[in-house]
ROVOGU-105189 format. One record per residue (C-alpha): residue number from 1; x, y, z; chain. Coordinates in nm, 4 decimals. Example, Ala and Ser with C-alpha at 12.3 -4.5 7.8 and 13.67 -1.06 7.14 Angstrom:
2
<nunu seq="1" east="1.2300" north="-0.4500" up="0.7800" mol="A"/>
<nunu seq="2" east="1.3670" north="-0.1060" up="0.7140" mol="A"/>
% end
This chain:
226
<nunu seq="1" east="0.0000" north="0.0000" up="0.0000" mol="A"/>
<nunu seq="2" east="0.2943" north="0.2308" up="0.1331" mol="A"/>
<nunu seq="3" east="0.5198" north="0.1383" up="-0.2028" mol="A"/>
<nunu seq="4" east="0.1507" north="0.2483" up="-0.4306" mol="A"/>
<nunu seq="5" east="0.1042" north="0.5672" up="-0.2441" mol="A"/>
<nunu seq="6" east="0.5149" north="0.6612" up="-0.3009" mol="A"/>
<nunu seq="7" east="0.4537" north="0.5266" up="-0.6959" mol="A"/>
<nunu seq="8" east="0.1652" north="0.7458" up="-0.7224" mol="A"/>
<nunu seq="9" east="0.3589" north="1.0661" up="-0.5818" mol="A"/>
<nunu seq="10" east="0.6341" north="0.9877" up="-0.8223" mol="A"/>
<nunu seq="11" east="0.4016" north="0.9937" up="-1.1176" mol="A"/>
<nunu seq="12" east="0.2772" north="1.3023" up="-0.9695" mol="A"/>
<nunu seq="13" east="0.6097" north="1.4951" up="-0.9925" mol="A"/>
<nunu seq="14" east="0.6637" north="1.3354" up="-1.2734" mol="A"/>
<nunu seq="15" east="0.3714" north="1.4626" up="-1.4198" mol="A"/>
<nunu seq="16" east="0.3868" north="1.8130" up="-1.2933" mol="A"/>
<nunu seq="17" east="0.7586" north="1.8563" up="-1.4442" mol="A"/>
<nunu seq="18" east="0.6003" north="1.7416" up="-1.7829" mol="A"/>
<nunu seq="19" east="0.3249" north="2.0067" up="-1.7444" mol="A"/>
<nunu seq="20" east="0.6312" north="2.2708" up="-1.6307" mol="A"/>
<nunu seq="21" east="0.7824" north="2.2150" up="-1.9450" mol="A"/>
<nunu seq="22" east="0.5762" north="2.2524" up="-2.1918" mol="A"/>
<nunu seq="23" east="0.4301" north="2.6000" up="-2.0665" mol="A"/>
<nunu seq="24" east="0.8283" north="2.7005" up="-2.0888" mol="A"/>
<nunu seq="25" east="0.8243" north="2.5698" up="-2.3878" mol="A"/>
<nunu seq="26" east="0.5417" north="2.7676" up="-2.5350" mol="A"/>
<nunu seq="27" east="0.5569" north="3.0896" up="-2.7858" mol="A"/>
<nunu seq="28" east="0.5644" north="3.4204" up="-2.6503" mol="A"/>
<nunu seq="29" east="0.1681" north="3.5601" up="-2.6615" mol="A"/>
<nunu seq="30" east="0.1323" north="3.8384" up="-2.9351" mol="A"/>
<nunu seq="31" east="0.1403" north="4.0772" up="-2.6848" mol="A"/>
<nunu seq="32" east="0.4810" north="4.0035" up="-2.5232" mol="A"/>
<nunu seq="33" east="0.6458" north="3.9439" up="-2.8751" mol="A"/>
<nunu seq="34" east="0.5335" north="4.3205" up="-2.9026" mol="A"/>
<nunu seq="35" east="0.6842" north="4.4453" up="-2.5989" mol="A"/>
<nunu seq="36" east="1.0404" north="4.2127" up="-2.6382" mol="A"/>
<nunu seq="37" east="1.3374" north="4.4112" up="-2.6606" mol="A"/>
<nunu seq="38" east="1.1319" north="4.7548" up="-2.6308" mol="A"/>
<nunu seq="39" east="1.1394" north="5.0198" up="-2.3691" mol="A"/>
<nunu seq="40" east="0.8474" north="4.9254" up="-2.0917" mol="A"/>
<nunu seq="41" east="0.7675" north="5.2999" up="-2.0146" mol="A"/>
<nunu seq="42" east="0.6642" north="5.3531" up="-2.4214" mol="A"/>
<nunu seq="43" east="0.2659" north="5.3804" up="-2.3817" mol="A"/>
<nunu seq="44" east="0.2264" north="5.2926" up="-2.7414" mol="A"/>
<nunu seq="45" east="0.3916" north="5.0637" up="-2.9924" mol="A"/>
<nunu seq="46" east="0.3277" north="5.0275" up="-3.3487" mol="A"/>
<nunu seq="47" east="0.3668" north="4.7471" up="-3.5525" mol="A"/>
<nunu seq="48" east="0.2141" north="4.6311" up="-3.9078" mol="A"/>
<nunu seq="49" east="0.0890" north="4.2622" up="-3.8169" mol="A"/>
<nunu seq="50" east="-0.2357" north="4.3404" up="-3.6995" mol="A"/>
<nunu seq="51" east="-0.4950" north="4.1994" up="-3.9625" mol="A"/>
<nunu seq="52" east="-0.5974" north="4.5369" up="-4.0971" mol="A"/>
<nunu seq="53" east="-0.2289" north="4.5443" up="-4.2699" mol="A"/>
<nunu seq="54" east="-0.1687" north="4.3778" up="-4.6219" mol="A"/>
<nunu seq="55" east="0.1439" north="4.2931" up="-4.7478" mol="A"/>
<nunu seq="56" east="0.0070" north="4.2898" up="-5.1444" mol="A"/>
<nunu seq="57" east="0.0086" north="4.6606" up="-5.1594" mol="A"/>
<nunu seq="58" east="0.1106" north="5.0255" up="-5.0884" mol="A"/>
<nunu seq="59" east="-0.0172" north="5.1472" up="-4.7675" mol="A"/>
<nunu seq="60" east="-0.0780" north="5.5161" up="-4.6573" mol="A"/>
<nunu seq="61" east="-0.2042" north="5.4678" up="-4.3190" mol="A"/>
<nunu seq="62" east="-0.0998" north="5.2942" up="-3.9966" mol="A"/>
<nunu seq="63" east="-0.3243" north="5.3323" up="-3.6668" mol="A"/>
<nunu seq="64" east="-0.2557" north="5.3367" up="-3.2682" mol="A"/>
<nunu seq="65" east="-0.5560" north="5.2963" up="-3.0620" mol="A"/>
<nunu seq="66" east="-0.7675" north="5.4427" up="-3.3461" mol="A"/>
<nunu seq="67" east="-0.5726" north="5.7481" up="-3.4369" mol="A"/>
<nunu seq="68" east="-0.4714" north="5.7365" up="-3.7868" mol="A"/>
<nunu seq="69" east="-0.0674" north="5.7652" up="-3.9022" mol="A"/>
<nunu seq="70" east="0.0333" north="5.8609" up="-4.2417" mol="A"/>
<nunu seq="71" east="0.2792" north="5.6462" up="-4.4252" mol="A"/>
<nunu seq="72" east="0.5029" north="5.7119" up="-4.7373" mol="A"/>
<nunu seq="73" east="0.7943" north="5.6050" up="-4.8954" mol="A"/>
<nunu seq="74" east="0.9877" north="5.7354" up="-5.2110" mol="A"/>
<nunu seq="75" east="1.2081" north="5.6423" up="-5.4511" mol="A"/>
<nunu seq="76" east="1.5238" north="5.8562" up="-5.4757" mol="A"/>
<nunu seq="77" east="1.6300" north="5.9779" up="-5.8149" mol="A"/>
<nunu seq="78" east="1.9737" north="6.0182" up="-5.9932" mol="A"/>
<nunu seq="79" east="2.0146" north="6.3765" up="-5.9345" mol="A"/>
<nunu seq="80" east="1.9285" north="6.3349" up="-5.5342" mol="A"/>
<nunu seq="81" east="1.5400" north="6.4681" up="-5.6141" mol="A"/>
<nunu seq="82" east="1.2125" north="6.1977" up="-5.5034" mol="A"/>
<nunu seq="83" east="0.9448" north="6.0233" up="-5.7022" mol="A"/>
<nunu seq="84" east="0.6159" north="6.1320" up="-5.5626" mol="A"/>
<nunu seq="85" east="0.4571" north="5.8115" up="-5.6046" mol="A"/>
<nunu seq="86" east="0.4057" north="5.6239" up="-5.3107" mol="A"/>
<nunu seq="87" east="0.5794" north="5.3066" up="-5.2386" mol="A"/>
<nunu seq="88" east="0.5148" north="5.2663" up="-4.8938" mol="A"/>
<nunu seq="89" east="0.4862" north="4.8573" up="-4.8576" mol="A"/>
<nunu seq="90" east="0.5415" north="4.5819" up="-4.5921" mol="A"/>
<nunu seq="91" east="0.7072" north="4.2921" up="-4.6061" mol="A"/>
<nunu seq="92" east="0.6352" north="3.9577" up="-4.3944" mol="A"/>
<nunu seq="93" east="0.9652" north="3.8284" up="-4.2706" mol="A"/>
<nunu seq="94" east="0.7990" north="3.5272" up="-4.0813" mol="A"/>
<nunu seq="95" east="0.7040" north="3.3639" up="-4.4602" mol="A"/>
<nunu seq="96" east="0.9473" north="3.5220" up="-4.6718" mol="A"/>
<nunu seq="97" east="0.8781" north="3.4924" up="-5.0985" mol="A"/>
<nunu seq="98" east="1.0266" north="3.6116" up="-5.3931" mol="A"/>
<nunu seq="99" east="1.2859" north="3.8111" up="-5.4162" mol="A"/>
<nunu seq="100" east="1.3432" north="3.8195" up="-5.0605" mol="A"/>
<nunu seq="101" east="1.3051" north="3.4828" up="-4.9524" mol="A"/>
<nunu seq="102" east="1.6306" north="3.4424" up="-4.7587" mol="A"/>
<nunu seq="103" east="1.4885" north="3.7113" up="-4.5385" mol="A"/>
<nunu seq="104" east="1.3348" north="3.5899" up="-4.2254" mol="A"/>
<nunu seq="105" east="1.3180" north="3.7349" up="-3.8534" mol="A"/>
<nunu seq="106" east="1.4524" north="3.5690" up="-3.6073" mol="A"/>
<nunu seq="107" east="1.8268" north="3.5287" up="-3.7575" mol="A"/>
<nunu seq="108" east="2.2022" north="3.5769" up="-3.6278" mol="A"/>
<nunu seq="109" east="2.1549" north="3.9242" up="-3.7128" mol="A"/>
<nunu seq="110" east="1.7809" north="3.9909" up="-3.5711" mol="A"/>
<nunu seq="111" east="1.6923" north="3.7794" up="-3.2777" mol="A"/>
<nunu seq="112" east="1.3124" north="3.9073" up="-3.2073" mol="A"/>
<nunu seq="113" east="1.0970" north="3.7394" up="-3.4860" mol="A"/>
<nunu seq="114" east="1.0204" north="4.1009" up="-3.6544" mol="A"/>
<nunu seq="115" east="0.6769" north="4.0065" up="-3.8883" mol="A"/>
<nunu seq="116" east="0.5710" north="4.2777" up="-4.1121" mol="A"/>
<nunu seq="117" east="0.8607" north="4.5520" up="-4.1779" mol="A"/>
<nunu seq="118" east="0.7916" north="4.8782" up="-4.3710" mol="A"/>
<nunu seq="119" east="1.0490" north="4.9097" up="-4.6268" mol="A"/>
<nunu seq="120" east="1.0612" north="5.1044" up="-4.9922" mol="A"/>
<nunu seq="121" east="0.9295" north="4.9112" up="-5.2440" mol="A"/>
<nunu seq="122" east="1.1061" north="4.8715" up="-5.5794" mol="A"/>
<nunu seq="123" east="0.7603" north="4.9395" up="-5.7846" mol="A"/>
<nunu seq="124" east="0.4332" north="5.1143" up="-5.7543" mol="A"/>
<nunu seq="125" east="0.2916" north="4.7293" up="-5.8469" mol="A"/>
<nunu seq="126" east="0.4181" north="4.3930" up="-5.8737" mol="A"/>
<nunu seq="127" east="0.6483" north="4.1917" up="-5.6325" mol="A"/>
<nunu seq="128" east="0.7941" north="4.3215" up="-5.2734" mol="A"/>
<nunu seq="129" east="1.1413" north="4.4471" up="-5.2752" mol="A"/>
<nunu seq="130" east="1.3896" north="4.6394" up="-5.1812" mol="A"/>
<nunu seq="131" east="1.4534" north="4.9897" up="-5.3385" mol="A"/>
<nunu seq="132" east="1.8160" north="4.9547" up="-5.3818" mol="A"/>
<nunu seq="133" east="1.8507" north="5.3264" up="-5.5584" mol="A"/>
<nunu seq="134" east="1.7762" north="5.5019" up="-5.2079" mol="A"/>
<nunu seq="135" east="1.4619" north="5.6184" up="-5.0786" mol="A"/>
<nunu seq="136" east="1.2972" north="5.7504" up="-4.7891" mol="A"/>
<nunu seq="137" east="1.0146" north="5.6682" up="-4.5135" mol="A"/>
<nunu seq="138" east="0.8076" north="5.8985" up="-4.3828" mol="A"/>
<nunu seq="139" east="0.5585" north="5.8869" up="-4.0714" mol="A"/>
<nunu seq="140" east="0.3012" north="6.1705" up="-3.9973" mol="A"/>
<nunu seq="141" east="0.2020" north="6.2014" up="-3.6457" mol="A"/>
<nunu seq="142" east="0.0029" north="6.5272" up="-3.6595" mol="A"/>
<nunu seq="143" east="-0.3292" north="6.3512" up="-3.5536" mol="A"/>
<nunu seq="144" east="-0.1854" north="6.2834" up="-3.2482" mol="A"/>
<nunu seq="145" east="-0.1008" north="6.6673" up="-3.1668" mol="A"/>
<nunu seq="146" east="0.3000" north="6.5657" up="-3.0744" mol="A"/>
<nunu seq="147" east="0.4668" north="6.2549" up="-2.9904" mol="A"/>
<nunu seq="148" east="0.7891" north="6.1655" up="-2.7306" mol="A"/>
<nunu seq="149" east="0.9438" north="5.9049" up="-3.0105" mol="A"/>
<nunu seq="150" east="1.0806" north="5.6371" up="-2.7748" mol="A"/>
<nunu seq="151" east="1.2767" north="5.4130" up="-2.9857" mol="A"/>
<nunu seq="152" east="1.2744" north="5.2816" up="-3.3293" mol="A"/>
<nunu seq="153" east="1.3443" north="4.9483" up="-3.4959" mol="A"/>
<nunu seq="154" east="1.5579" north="4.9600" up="-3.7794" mol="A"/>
<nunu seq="155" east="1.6312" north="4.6593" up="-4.0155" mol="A"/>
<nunu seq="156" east="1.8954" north="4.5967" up="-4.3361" mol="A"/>
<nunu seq="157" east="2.1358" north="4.8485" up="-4.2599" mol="A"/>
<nunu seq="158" east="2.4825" north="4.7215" up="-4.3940" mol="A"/>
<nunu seq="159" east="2.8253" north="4.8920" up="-4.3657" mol="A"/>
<nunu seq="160" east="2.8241" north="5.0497" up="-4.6844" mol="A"/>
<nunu seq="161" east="2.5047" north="5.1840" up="-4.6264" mol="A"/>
<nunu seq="162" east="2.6042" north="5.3896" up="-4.2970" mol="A"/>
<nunu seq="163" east="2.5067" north="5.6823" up="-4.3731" mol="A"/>
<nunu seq="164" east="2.1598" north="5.6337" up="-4.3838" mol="A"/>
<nunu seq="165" east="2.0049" north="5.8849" up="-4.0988" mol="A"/>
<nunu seq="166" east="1.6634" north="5.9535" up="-3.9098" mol="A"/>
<nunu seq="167" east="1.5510" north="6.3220" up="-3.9406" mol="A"/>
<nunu seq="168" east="1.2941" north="6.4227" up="-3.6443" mol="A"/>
<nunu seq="169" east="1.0480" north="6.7392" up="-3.7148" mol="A"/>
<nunu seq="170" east="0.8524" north="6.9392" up="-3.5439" mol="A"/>
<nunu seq="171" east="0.4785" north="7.0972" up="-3.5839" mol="A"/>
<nunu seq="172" east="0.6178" north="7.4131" up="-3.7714" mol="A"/>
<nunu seq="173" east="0.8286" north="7.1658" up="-3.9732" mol="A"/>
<nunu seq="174" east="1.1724" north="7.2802" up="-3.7382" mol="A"/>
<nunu seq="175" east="1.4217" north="6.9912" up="-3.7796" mol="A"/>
<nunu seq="176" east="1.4615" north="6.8610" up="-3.4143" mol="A"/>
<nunu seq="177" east="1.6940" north="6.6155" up="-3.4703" mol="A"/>
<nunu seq="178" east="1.9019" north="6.3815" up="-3.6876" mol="A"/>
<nunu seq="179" east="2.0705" north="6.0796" up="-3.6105" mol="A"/>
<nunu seq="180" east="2.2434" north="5.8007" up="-3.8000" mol="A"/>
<nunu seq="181" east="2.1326" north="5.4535" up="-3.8424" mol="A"/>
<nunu seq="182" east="2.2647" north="5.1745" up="-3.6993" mol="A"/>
<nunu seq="183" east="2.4496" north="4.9215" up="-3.8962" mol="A"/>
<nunu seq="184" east="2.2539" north="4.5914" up="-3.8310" mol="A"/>
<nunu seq="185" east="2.4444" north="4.3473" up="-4.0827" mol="A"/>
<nunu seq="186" east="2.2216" north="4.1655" up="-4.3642" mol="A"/>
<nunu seq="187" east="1.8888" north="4.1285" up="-4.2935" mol="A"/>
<nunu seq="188" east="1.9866" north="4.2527" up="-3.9607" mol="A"/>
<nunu seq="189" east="1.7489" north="4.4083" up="-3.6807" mol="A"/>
<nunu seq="190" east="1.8454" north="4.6194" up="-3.4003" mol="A"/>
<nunu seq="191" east="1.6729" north="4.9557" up="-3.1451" mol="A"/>
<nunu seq="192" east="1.7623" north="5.2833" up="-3.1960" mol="A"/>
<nunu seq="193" east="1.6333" north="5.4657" up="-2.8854" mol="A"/>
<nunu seq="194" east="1.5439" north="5.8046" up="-2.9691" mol="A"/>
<nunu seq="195" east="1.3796" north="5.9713" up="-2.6380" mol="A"/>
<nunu seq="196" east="1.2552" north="6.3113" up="-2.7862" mol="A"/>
<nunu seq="197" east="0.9742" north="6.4744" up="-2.7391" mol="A"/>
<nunu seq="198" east="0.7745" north="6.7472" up="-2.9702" mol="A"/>
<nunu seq="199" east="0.7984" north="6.4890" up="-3.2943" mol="A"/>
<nunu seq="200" east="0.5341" north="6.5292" up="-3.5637" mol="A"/>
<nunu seq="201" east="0.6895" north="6.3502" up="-3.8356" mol="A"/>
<nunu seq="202" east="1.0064" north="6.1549" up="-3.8464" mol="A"/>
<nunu seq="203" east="1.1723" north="6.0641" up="-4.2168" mol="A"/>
<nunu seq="204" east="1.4040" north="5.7672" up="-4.2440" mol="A"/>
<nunu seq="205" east="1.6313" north="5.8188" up="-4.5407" mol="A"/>
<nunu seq="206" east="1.8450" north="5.5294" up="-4.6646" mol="A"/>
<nunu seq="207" east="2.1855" north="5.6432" up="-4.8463" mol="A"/>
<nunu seq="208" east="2.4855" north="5.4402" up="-4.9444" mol="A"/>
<nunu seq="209" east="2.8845" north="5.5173" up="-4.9887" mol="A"/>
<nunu seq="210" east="3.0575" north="5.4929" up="-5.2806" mol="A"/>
<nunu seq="211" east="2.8398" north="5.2742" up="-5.5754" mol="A"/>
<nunu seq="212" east="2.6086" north="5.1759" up="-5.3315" mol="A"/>
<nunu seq="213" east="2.2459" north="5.3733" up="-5.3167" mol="A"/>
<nunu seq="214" east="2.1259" north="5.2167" up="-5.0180" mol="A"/>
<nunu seq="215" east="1.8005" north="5.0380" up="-4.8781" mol="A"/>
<nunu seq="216" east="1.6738" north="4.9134" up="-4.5163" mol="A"/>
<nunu seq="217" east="1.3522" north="4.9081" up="-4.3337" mol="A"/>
<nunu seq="218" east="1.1750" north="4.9921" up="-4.0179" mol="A"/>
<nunu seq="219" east="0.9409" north="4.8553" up="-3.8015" mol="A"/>
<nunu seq="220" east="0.8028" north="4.8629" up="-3.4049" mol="A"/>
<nunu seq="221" east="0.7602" north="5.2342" up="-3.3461" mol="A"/>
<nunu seq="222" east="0.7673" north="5.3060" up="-2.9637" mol="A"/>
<nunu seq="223" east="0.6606" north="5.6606" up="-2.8648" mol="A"/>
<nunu seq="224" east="0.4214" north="5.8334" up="-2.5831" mol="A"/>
<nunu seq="225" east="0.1889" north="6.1213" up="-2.6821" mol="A"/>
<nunu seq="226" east="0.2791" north="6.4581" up="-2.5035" mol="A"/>
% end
């Protein structure tokens, strides 16, 4: 009877190990893949895998908590001029296709599994890539009033592209700030923390040195509204 009872307590740690790890085991929730490698005091945090986001097409619009953000992206031109056509498109770097199929977050270079990234597309139509010829993001905050800009995620930034920056403007249009981007290595992810306050549109621009033009992306924009 004793030697049943101690068999049965076995199976019971046993059991409850088992149970321990598999819920270690488990994917992050949505929620904390979101918040991973962010700054906790952010209030808001966009990303571009919620469902209203499509990665078939130009966009000109992401949301946080129901205010609206405008979204381009341009093509640079020899002469250092823009298209004004808007190739604003995202990318899904869990299922990578086409072109870009050795692209896929988490990698060596970007260990947070990343999802939709914003990046300039190559065409007004067709398939998703990279803009190689240099280009520009831009993201509109004015609905908002001002933002503090937390931190930004930026993605593809190679050596020879290191002179790509991140222009911060105010609501009279006042350049704020400019700071370069990091150099995250192919296909590469990594924060740029930003902390300023009185932001009402930030531009990404991605340059090259020597032949090359330059390309990148961004994603997970962390920011408080003033």
């Amino acid at each position: 009877m004793i030697g049943n009872m101690i068999a049965l307590a076995m199976l019971g740690i046993v059991s409850m190990g088992c149970e321990k790890e598999e819920q270690m085991t488990e994917p992050m929730a949505l929620s904390e893949v979101k918040r991973y490698g962010t700054d906790p005091t952010s209030c808001e945090i966009i990303e571009f895998d919620e469902q209203e986001y499509s990665t078939g097409g130009t966009i000109a619009m992401a949301y946080s908590q129901g205010t609206p953000v405008g979204v381009s992206a341009q093509r640079r031109l020899p002469n250092g001029t823009y298209r004004t056509e808007n190739v604003a498109r995202l990318f899904d770097t869990s299922s990578p296709s086409g072109a870009l199929q050795d692209f896929r977050t988490p990698n060596n270079n970007a260990m947070r599994p990343m999802g939709n990234i914003l990046l300039v597309n190559q065409a007004e139509a067709g398939e998703t890539n990279f803009y190689g010829e240099g280009g520009r993001i831009e993201m509109d905050f004015s609905a908002m009033g001002s933002i503090t800009l937390k931190g930004i995620h930026v993605l593809d930034i190679e050596e020879d592209e290191a002179g790509s920056t991140l222009a911060l403007y105010s609501q009279s249009g006042q350049l704020i700030k400019t700071m370069p981007l990091p150099v995250t290595g192919g296909n590469g992810a990594t924060r740029l923390r930003i902390d300023t306050p009185g932001v009402h549109k930030l531009v990404v621009t991605f340059t090259g040195k020597k032949k090359k033009s330059g390309d990148g992306a961004i994603d997970v924009i962390e920011f408080c509204r003033d």
